[in-house]
C-alpha positions, -999 to +999 in steps of 0.1 A: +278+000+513+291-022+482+323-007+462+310+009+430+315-013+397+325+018+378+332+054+400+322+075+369+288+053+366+266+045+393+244+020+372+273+003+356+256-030+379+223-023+356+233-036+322+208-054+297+203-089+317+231-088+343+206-103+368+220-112+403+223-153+413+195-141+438+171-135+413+177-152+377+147-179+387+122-152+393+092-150+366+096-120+345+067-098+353+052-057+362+036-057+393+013-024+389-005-010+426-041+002+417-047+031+444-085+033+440-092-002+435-070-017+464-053-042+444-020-051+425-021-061+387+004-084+377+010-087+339+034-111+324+054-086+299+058-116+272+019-112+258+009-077+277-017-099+295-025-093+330-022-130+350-031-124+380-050-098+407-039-095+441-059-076+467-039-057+489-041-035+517-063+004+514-044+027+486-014+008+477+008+035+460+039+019+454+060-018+446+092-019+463+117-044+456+142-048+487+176-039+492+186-077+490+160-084+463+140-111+479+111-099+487+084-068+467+071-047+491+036-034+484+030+000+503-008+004+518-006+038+523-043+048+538-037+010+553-009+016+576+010-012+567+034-032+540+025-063+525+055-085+510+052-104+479+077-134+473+088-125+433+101-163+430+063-177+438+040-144+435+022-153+466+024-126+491+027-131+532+012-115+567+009-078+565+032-056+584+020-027+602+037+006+593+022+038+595+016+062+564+038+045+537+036+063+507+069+050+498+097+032+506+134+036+502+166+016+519+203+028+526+229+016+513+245-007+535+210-024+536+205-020+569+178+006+570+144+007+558+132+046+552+095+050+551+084+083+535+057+093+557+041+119+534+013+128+554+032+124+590+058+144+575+081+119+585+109+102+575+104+069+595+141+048+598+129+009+600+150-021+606+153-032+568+142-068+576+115-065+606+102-028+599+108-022+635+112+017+637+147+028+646+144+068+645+113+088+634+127+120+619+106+152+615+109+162+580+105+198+583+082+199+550+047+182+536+041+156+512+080+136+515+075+117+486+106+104+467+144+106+470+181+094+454+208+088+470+247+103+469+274+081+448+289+075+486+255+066+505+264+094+528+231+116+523+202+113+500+178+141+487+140+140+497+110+159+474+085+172+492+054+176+470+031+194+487+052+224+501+076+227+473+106+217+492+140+197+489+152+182+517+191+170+523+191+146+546+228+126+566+223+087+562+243+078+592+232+101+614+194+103+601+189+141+603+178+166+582+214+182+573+196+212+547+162+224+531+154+248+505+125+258+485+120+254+452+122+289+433+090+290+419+060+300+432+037+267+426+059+237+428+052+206+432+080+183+433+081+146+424+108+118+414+144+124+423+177+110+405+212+111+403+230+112+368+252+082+362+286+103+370+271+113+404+274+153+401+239+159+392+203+160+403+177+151+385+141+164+402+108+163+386+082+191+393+049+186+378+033+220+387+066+241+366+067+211+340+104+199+340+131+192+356+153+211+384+188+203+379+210+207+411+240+199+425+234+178+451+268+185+474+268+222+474+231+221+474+226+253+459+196+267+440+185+248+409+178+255+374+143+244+352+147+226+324+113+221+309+103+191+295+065+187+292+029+194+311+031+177+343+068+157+344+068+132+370+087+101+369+128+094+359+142+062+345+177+055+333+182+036+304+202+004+305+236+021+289+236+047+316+231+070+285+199+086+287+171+098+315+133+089+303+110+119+321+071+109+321+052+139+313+019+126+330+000+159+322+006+160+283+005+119+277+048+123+266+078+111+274+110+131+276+143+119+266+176+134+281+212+130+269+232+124+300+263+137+282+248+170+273+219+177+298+199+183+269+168+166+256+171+150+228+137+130+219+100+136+230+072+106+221+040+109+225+016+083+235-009+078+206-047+089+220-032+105+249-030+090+286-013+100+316+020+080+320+034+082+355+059+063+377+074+027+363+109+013+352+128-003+327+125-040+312+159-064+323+168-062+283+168-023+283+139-020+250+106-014+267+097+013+297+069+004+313+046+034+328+012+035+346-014+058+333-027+071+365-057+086+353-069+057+328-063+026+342-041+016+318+000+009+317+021+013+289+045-005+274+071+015+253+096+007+227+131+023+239+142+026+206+119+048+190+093+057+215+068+033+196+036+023+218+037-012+218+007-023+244-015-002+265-030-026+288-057-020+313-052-027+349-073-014+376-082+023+388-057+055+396-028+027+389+006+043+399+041+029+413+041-002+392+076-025+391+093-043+370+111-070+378+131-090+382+155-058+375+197-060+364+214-048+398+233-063+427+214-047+457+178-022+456+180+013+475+137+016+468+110+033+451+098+010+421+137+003+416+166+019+418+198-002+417+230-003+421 
């Protein structure tokens, strides 16, 4: 795994524009998966216009930029299989066949591929470049969906949506090291995150409509912070400073102060809509979110939570990406860098 930048920030790589040499010639552009429609939207961020639609594989749920950021991986989940998309030329290439990919993660040495498996309750090591499978891990739980990894790439921390479950789970050995269940009786766990400093989980629940905050070493019992009607996704901004929490259920977005733990903003999407997963533009002043329910994204002003385009895509759009992304290397999802 890469050395840190900063030990007491594990984003200090992800400042406004600090694009690696790999990527500074990509075209800037959000690559948004449209589950229901079997296709991937690809707007150009500079005029909110969409410039191009790609058909994809059955239920694409989520863009994944690789760990060595060369290629987006688009996963066909009801498909069975990944199909890459060069971000320097926006053609895409041969389909790959991988079972159940509902999402898509990679350790941090870059070595690994994991595929969560969500209805093969699986967690499915791949070689990171062929997809080859290394080790098929039982996950213990249903509906492994998203995950974050530890500020020393020696475990990472699994949701699993349908059972209401958090799995803990060794990187080098690839085996479930502990579970829990959430404390609550109807949980449904979504996006996971690590705070900047690396001694606290962030886990969105959209069922108990917040966040659980844990500590991800002693794995103990978390706490609720509530933060809106059906919290989903988790994006840090581009100063390490604060943790944007889609409320997909209530149309909001939920600011928290890293420094604090407490939230310190809430903006509401004019007209309503159901923001869900997404990321953060290279300059830091717009988060882009997919509203899964109106086939429409959203593009919003970091500043002041200002709606600035709402853009229509096609239907039940979801893990959309931005990029290219600041960062020196991806660990997955619709990008999370380090």
């Amino acid at each position: 795994m890469p050395p840190l930048l900063d030990p007491n920030d594990l984003y200090a790589a992800d400042r406004p524009n600090q694009l690696s040499d790999t990527v500074k010639g990509f075209p800037s552009r959000v690559y948004v998966p449209n589950t229901e429609s079997d296709t991937v939207s690809v707007i150009d961020p500079t005029t909110y216009k969409v410039v191009e639609t790609i058909k994809v594989g059955d239920q694409p749920q989520h863009v994944v930029p690789s760990w060595d950021l060369k290629t987006l991986w688009i996963n066909n989940d009801l498909g069975d299989s990944l199909t890459p998309l060069d971000p320097a030329t926006g053609k895409t290439g041969p389909t790959v066949s991988v079972e159940d990919p509902y999402n898509l993660y990679f350790t941090p040495d870059g070595k690994y591929s994991v595929v969560m498996a969500s209805m093969d309750r699986q967690l499915v090591f791949r070689d990171a470049h062929t997809m080859a499978v290394v080790k098929a891990v039982p996950a213990q739980c249903a509906g492994v969906n998203h995950a974050d990894f530890s500020p020393d790439g020696k475990y990472f921390i699994v949701s699993c949506e349908f059972s209401g479950e958090l799995l803990k789970v060794d990187t080098a050995s690839m085996t479930v090291l502990a579970k829990q269940k959430i404390p609550r009786g109807h949980s449904m766990p979504q996006d996971v995150k690590i705070s900047p400093d690396g001694r606290t989980w962030y886990i969105a629940d959209m069922m108990a409509d917040g966040l659980w905050v844990l500590n991800g070493d002693t794995f103990e019992t978390p706490t609720l912070l509530p933060t809106g009607q059906g919290a989903h996704g988790l994006y840090v901004s581009r100063d390490s400073k604060s943790l944007y929490i889609s409320n997909r259920d209530e149309g909001s977005v939920s600011v928290l102060d890293f420094a604090t733990g407490k939230l310190v903003a809430k903006w509401h999407i004019p007209g309503g809509g159901s923001p869900d997963m997404g990321g953060v533009s290279a300059d830091g002043k717009v988060l882009w979110l997919s509203g899964r329910y109106h086939g429409e994204v959203y593009a919003i002003d970091t500043a002041d939570g200002r709606l600035l385009a709402r853009i229509k895509v096609g239907v039940g759009p979801h893990g959309l990406c931005v990029y290219p992304q600041p960062g020196r290397y991806s660990l997955g999802h619709t990008g999370i860098f380090r």
